[in-house]
NUDOTOR-417517 format. One record per residue (C-alpha): residue in three letters; x, y, z; chain; residue number from 1. Coordinates in nm, 4 decimals, m for minus. Example, Ala and Ser with C-alpha at 12.3 -4.5 7.8 and 13.67 -1.06 7.14 Angstrom:
<node resn="Ala" x="1.2300" y="m0.4500" z="0.7800" chain="A" resi="1"/>
<node resn="Ser" x="1.3670" y="m0.1060" z="0.7140" chain="A" resi="2"/>
***
This chain:
<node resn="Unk" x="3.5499" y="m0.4339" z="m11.5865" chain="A" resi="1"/>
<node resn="Unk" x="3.8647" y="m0.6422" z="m11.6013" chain="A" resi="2"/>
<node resn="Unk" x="3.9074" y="m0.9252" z="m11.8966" chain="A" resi="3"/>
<node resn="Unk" x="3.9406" y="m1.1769" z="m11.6029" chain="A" resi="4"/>
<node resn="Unk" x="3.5686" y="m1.0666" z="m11.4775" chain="A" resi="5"/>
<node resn="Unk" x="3.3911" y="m1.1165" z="m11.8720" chain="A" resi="6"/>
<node resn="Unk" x="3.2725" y="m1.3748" z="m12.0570" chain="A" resi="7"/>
<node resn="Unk" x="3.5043" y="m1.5302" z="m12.2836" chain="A" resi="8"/>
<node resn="Unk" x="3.4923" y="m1.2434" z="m12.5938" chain="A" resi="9"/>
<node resn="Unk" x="3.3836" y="m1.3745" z="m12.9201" chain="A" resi="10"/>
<node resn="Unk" x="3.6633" y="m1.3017" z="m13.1442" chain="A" resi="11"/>
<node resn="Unk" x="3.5991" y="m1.0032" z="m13.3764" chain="A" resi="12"/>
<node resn="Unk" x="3.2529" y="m0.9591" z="m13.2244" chain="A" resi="13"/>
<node resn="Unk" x="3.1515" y="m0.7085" z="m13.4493" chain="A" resi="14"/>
<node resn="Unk" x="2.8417" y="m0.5417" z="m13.6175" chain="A" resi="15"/>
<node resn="Unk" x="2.7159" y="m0.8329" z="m13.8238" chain="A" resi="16"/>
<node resn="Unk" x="2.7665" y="m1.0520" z="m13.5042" chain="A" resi="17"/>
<node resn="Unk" x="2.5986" y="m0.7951" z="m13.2744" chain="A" resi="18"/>
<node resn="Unk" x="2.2889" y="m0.8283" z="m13.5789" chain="A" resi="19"/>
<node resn="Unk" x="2.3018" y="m1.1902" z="m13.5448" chain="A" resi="20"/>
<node resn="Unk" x="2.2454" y="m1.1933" z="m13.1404" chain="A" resi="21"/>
<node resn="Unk" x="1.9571" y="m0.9182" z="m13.1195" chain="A" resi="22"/>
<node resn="Unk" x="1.7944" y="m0.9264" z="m13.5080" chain="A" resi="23"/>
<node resn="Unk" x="1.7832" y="m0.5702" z="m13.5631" chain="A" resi="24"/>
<node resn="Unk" x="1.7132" y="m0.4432" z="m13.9286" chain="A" resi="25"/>
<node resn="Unk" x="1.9986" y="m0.3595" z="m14.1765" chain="A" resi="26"/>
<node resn="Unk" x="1.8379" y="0.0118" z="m14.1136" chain="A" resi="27"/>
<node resn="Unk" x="1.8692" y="m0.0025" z="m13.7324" chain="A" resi="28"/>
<node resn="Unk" x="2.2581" y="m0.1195" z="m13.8101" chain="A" resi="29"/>
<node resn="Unk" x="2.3575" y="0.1244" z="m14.0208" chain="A" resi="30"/>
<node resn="Unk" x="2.2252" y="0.3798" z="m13.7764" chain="A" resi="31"/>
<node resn="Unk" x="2.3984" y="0.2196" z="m13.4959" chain="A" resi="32"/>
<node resn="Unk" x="2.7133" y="0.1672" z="m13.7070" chain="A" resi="33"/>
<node resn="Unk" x="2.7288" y="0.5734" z="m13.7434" chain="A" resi="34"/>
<node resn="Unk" x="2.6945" y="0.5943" z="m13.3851" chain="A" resi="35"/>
<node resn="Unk" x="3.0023" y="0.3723" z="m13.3450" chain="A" resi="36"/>
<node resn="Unk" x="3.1757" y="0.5677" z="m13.5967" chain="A" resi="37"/>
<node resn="Unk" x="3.1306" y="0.9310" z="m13.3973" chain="A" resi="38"/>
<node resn="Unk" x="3.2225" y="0.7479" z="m13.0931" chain="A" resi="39"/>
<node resn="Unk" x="3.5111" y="0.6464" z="m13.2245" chain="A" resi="40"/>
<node resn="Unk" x="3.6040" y="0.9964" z="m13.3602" chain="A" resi="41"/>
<node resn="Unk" x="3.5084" y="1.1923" z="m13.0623" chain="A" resi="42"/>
<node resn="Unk" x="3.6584" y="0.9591" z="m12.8241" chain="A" resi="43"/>
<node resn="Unk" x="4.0122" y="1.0281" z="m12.9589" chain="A" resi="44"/>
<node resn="Unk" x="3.9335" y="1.4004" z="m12.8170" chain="A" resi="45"/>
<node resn="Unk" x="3.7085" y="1.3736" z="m12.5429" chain="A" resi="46"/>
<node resn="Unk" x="3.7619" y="1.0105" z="m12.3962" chain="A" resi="47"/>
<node resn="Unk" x="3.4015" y="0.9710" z="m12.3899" chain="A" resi="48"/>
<node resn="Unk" x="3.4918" y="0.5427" z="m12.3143" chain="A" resi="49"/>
<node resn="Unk" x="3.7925" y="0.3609" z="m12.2161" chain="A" resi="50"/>
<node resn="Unk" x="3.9854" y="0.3595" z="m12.5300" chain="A" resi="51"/>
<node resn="Unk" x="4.1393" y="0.0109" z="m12.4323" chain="A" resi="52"/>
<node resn="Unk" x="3.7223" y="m0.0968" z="m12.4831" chain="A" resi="53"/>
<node resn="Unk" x="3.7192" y="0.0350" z="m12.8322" chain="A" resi="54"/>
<node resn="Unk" x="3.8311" y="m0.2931" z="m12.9615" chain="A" resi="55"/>
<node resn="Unk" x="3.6051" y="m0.4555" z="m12.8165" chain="A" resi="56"/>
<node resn="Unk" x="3.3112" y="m0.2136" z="m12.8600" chain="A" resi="57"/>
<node resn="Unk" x="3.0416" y="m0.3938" z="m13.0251" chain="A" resi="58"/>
<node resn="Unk" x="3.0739" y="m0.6407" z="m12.7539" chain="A" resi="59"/>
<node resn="Unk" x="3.1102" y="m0.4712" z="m12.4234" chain="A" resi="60"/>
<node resn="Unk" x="2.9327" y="m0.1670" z="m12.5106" chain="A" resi="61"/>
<node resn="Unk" x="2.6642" y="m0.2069" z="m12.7442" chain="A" resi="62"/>
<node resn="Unk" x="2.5643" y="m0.5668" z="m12.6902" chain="A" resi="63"/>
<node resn="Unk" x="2.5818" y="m0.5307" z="m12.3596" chain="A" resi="64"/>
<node resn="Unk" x="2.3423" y="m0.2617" z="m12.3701" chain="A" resi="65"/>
<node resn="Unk" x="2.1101" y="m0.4274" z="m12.5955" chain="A" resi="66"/>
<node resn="Unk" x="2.0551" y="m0.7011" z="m12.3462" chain="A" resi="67"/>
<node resn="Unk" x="1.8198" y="m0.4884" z="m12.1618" chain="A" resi="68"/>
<node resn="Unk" x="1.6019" y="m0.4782" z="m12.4938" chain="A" resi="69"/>
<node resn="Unk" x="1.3816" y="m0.7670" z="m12.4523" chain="A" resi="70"/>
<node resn="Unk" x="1.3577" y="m0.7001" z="m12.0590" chain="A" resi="71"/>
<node resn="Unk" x="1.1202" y="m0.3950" z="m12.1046" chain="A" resi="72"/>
<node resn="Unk" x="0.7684" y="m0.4531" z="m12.0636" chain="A" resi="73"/>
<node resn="Unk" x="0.5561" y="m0.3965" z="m12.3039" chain="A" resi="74"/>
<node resn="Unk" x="0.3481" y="m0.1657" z="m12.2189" chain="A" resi="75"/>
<node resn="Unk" x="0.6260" y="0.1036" z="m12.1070" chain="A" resi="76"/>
<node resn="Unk" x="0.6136" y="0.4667" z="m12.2798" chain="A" resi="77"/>
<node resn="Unk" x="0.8761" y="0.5911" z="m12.1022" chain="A" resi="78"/>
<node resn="Unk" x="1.2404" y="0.5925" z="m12.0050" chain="A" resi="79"/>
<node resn="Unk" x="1.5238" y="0.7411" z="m11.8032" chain="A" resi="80"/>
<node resn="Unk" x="1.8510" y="0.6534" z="m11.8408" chain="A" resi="81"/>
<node resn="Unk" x="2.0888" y="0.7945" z="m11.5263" chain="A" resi="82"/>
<node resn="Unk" x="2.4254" y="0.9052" z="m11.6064" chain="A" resi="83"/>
<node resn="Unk" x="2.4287" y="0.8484" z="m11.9735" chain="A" resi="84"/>
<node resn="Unk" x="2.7618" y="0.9049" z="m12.0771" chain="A" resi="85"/>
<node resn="Unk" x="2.8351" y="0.8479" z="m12.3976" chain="A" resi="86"/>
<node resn="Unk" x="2.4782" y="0.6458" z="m12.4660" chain="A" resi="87"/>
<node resn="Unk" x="2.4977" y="0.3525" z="m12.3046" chain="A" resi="88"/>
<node resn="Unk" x="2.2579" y="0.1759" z="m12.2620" chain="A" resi="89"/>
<node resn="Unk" x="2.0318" y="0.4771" z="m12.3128" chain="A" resi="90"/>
<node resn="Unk" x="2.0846" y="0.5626" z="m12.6529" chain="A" resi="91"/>
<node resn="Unk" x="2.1294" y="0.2521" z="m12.7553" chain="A" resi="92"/>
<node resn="Unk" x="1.8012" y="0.1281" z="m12.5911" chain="A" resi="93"/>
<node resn="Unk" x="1.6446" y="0.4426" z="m12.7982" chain="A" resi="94"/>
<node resn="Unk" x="1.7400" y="0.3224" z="m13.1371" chain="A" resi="95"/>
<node resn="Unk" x="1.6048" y="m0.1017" z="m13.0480" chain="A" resi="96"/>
<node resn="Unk" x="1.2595" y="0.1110" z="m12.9226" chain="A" resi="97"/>
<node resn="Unk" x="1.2572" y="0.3219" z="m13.1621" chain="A" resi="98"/>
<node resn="Unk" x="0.8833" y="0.4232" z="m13.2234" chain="A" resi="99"/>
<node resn="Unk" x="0.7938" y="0.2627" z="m12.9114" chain="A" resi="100"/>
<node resn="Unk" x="0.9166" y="0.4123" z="m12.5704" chain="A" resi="101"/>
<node resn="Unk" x="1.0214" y="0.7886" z="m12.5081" chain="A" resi="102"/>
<node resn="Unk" x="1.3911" y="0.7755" z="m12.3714" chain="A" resi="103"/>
<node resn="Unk" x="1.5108" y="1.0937" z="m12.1674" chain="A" resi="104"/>
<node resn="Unk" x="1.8826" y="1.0441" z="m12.1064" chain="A" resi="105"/>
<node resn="Unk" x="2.0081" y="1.2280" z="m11.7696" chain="A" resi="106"/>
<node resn="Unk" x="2.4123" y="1.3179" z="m11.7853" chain="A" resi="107"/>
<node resn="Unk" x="2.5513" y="1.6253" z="m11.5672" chain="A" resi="108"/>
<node resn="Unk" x="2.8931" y="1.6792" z="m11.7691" chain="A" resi="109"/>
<node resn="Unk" x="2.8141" y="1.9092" z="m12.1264" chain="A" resi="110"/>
<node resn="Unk" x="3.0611" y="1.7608" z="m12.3175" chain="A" resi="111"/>
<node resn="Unk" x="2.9064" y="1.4710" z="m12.3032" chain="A" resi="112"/>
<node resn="Unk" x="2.5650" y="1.5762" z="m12.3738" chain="A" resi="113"/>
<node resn="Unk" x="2.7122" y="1.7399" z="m12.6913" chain="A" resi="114"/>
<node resn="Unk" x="2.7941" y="1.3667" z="m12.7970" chain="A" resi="115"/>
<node resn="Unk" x="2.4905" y="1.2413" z="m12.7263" chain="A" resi="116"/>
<node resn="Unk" x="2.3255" y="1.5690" z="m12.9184" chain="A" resi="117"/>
<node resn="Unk" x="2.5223" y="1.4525" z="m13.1793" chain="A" resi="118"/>
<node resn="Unk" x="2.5325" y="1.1228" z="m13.1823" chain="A" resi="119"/>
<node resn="Unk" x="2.1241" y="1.1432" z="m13.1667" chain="A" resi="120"/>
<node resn="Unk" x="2.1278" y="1.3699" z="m13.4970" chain="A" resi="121"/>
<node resn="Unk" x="2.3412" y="1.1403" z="m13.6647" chain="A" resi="122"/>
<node resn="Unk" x="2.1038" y="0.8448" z="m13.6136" chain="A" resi="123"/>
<node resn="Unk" x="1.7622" y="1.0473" z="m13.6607" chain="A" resi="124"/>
<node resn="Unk" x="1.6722" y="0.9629" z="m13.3359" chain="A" resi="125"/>
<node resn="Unk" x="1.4037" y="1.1830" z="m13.1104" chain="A" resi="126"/>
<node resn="Unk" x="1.5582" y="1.1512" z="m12.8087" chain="A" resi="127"/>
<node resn="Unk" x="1.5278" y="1.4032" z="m12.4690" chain="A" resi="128"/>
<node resn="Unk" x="1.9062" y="1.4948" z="m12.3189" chain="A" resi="129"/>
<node resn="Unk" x="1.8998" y="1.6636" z="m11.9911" chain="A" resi="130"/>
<node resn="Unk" x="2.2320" y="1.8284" z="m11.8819" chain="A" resi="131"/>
<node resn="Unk" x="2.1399" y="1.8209" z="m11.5240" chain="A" resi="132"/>
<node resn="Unk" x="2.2270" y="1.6545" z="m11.1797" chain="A" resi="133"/>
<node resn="Unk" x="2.0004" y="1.2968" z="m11.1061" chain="A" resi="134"/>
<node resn="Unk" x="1.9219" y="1.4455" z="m10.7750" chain="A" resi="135"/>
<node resn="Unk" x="1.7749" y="1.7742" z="m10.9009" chain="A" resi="136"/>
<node resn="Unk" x="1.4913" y="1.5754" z="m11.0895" chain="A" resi="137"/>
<node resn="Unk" x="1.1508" y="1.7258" z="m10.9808" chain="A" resi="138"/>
<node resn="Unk" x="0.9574" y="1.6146" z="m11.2697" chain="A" resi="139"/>
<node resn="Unk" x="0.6450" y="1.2783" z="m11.3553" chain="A" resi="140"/>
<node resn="Unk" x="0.7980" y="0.9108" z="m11.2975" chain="A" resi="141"/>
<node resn="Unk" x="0.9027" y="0.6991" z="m11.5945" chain="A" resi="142"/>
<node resn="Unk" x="0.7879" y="0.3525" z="m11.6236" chain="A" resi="143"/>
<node resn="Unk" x="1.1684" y="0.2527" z="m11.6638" chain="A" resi="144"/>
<node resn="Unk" x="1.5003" y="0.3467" z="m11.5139" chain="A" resi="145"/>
<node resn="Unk" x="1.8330" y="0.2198" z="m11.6562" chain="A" resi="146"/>
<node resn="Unk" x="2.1752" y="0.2529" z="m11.5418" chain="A" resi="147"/>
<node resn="Unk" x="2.5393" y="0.1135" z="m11.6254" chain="A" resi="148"/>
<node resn="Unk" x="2.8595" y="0.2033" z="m11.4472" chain="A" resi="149"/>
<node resn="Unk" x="2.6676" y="0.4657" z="m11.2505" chain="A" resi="150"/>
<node resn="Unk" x="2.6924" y="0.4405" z="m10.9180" chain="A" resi="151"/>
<node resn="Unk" x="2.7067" y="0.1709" z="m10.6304" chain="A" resi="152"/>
<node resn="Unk" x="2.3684" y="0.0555" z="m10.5361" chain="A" resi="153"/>
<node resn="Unk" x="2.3040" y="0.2144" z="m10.2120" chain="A" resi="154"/>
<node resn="Unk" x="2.3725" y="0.5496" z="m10.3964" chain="A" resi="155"/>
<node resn="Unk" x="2.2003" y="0.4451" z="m10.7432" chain="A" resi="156"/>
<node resn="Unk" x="1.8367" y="0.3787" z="m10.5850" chain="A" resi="157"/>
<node resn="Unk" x="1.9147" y="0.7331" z="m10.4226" chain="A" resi="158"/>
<node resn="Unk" x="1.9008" y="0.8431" z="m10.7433" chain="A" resi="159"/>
<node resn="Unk" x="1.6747" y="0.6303" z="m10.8974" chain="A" resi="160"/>
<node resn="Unk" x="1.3706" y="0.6899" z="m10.6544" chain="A" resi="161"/>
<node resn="Unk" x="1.3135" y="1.0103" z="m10.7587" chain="A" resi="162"/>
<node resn="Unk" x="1.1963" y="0.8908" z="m11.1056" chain="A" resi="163"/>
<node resn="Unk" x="0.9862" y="0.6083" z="m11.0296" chain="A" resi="164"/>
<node resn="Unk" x="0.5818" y="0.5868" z="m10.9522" chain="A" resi="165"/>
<node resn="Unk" x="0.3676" y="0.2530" z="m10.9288" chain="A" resi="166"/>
<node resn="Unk" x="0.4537" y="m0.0210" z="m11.1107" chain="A" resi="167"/>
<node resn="Unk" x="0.7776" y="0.1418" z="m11.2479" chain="A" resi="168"/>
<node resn="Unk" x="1.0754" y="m0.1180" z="m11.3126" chain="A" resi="169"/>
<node resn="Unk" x="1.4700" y="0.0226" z="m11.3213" chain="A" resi="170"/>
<node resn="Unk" x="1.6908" y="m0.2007" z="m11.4524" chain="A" resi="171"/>
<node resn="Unk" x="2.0318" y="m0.1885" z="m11.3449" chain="A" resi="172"/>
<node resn="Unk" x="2.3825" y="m0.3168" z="m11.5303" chain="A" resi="173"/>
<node resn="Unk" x="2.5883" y="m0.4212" z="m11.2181" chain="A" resi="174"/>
<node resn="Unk" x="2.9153" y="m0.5672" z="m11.1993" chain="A" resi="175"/>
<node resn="Unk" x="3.0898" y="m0.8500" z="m10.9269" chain="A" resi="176"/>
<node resn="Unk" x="3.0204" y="m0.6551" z="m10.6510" chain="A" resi="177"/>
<node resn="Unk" x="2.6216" y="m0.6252" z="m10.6556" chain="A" resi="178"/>
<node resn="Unk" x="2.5908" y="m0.9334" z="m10.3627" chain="A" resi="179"/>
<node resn="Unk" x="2.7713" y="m0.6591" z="m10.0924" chain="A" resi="180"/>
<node resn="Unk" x="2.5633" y="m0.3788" z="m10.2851" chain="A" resi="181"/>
<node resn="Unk" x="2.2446" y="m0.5379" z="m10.2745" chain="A" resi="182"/>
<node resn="Unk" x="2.3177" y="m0.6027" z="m9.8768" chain="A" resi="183"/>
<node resn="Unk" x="2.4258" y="m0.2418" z="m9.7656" chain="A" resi="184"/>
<node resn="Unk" x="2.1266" y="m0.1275" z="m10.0195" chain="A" resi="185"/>
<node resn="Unk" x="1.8526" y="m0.3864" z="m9.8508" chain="A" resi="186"/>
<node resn="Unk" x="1.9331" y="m0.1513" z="m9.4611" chain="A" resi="187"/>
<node resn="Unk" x="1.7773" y="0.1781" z="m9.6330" chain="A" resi="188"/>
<node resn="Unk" x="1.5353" y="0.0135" z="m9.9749" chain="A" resi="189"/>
<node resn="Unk" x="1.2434" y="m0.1609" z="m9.9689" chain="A" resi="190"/>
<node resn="Unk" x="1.2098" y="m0.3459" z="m10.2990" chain="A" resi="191"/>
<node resn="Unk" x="1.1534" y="m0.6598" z="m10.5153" chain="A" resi="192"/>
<node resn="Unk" x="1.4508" y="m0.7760" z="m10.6655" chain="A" resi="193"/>
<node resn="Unk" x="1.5339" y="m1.0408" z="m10.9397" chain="A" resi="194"/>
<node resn="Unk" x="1.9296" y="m1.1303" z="m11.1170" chain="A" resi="195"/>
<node resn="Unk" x="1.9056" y="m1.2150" z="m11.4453" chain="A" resi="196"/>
<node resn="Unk" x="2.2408" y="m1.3287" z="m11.5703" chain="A" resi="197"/>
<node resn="Unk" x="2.4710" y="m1.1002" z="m11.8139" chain="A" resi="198"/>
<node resn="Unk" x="2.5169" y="m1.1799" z="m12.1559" chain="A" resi="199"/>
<node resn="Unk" x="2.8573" y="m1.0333" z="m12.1450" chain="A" resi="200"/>
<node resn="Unk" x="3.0186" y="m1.0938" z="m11.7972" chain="A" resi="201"/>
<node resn="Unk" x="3.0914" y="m1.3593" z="m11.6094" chain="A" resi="202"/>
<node resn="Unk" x="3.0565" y="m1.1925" z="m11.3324" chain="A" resi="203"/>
<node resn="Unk" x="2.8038" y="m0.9575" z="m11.3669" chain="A" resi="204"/>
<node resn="Unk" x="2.4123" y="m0.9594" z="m11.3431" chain="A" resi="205"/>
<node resn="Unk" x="2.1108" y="m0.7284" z="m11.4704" chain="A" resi="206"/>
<node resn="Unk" x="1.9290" y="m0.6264" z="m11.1355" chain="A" resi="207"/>
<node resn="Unk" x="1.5641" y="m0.5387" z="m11.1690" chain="A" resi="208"/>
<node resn="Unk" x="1.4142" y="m0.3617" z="m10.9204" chain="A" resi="209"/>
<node resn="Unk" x="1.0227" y="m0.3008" z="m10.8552" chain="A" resi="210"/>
<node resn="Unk" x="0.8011" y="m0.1765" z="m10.5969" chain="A" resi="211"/>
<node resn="Unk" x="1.1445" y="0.0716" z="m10.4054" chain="A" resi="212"/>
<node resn="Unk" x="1.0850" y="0.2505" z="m10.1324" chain="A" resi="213"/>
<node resn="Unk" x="1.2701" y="0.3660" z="m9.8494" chain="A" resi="214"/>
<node resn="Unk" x="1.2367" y="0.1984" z="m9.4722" chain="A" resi="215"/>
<node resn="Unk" x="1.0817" y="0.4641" z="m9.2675" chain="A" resi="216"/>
<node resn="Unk" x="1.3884" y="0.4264" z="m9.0333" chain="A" resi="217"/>
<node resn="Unk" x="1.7252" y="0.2773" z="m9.1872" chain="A" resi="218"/>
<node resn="Unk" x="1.8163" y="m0.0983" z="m9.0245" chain="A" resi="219"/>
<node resn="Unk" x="2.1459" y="m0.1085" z="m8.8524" chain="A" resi="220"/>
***
């Protein structure tokens, strides 16, 4: 996402400021701080993130991510996050739930999954990593689905449908265009929608979805 289409950056947004917004432990910091850290040295190899939003990554990666925090309910014990790349939101989410909700993070390239295998060990964090396709799931529903820089809508609640069940919520990290998304989704999905404002862009929204199904024939 362009400069032009975020919220005005706070300048030097950084660890202790990212502490300050979400009240995470000096423990749950320093974990996340050593996740940074790999990032950092991994991405100079593998381009696991745009390198331009490494100065800005406690901002527009992590914060962003941790937005979703407060947004699951309560009583959810499980979650998928589609298209992981390198852990955001999903591993991220892990670390703020620690304890609290199984995360399964779903990402078809390897070398990205051996990041994320990584990154998990160097945080002490239980986490599942499938190196698989979205579309090849087969297995139980979670309660929640996330997603950031995935996929267009339309295409995204392709995916996601396969790993909900009743009363599961996704929870999706959209960008400028989710007004023409949501419309071209709404011909082929049934579903209850709500936009919740993002912390971090201007532009861009937190879409949760409940209750998706497909139409039995797609509208025109």
């Amino acid at each position: 996402m362009s400069k032009a289409g975020r919220a005005k950056p706070v300048p030097d947004f950084g660890p202790e400021d990212f502490a300050a917004r979400t009240g995470v432990s000096r423990e749950t910091l320093a974990r996340l701080k050593a996740y940074a850290d790999l990032l950092k040295d991994w991405n100079a190899r593998h381009n696991l993130v745009s390198r331009n939003s490494l100065d800005d990554l406690w901002e527009r990666h992590f914060w962003d991510s941790a937005q979703l925090a407060p947004l699951i309910p309560q009583n959810a014990r499980t979650l998928a996050d589609l298209g992981s790349g390198a852990g955001f939101p999903g591993l991220v989410l892990a670390e703020l739930l620690r304890g609290r909700v199984a995360v399964t993070l779903f990402e078809s390239i390897s070398k990205k999954c051996t990041f994320l295998e990584a990154a998990a060990g160097r945080m002490n964090l239980d986490v599942t990593i499938k190196n698989s396709r979205m579309e090849a799931w087969e297995g139980p529903p979670f309660d929640v689905i996330t997603a950031r820089a995935c996929a267009p809508l339309p295409k995204l609640l392709s995916y996601a449908h396969k790993f909900t069940g009743p009363g599961s919520v996704c929870l999706f990290l959209k960008g400028q265009n989710l007004g023409a998304e949501l419309t071209e989704a709404h011909k082929s999905w049934k579903m209850e929608t709500r936009q919740i404002s993002s912390q971090t862009s201007l532009s861009g929204a937190i879409l949760e979805v409940r209750e998706l199904a497909p139409h039995a024939t797609p509208l025109p």
